[in-house]
N, C-alpha and C positions, 0 to 999 in steps of 0.2 A: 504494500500500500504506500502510495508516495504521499508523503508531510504536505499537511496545507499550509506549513508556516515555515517562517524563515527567522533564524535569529540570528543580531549583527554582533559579534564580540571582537569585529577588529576594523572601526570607520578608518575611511579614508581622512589622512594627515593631510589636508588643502596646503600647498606651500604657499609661505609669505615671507615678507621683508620688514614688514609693521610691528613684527611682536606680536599680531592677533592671532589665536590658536583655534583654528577652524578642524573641526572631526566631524564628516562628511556620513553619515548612520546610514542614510539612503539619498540617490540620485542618482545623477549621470554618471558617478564612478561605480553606481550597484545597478545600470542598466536600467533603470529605472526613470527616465525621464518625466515621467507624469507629477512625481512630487518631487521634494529633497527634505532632507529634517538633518541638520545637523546644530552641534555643540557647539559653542564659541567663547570664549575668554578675552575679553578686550581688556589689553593694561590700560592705566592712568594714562590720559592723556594724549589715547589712540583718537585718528579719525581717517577715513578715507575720502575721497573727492565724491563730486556729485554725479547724480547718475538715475537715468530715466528707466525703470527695469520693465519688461514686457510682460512679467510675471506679477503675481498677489505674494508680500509677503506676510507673513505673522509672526512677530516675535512676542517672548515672554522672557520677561528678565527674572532669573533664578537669584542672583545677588548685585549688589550695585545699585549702577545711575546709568541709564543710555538716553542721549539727546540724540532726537529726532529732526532734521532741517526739512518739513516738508511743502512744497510750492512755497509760500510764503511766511510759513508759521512754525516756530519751535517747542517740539512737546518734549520736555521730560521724564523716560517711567521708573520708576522704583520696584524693586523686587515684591514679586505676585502680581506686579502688573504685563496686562498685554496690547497689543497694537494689532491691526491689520491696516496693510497700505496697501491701496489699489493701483495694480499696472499703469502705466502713466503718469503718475506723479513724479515730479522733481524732486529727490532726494539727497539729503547727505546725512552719512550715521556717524557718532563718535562719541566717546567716552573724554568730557575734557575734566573730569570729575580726579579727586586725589583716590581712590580706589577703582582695583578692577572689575570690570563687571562681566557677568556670567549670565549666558541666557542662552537661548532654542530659537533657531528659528526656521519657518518653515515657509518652500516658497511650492506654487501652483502656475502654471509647470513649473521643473525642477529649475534652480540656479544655474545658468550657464552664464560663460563672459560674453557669447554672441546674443545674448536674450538683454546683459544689466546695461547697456548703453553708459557705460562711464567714462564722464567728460575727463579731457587731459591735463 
């Protein structure tokens, strides 16, 4: 009888330059393109540039502060909180907080670089 389930005990390590520590659970590196859920760890005072994604993201911040730049307005969430941002919007995320923040997030379709449109 073959397993209706799968269980992930070793994400993909996303490589970076930032210090941000991204563990990839499901997506485009589990052939999976329809979702991604992965881990992330942003240090003090990470952020990335901005960037127009094709996808819905949701995150939920496990510990921390994550600041949100979204089209015109900055939301802050705190741990237990959660976001969804819908494809098209103008983003930027970043941690400019003195601790690091820990959270999930998950995008519909999965994260690819050819889908997040991120400005240079």
């Amino acid at each position: 009888m073959t397993k209706k389930y799968k269980i992930q005990k070793t994400p993909f390590i996303v490589p970076t330059e930032d210090g941000k520590l991204i563990q990839e659970h499901w997506g485009n590196s589990t052939e999976n393109s329809n979702i991604s859920i992965a881990h992330m760890i942003a240090p003090a005072g990470w952020s990335e540039p901005h960037q127009t994604p094709e996808f819905d993201e949701f995150t939920f911040v496990i510990r921390g502060k994550k600041q949100f730049e979204i089209d015109d307005e900055t939301v802050i969430l705190e741990a237990g909180q959660s976001i969804l941002i819908e494809k098209g919007a103008r983003i930027r995320y970043s941690n400019p907080f003195d601790a690091e923040c820990e959270y999930l997030a998950i995008c519909l379709p999965a994260f690819s670089m050819d889908l997040v449109n991120r400005e240079a």
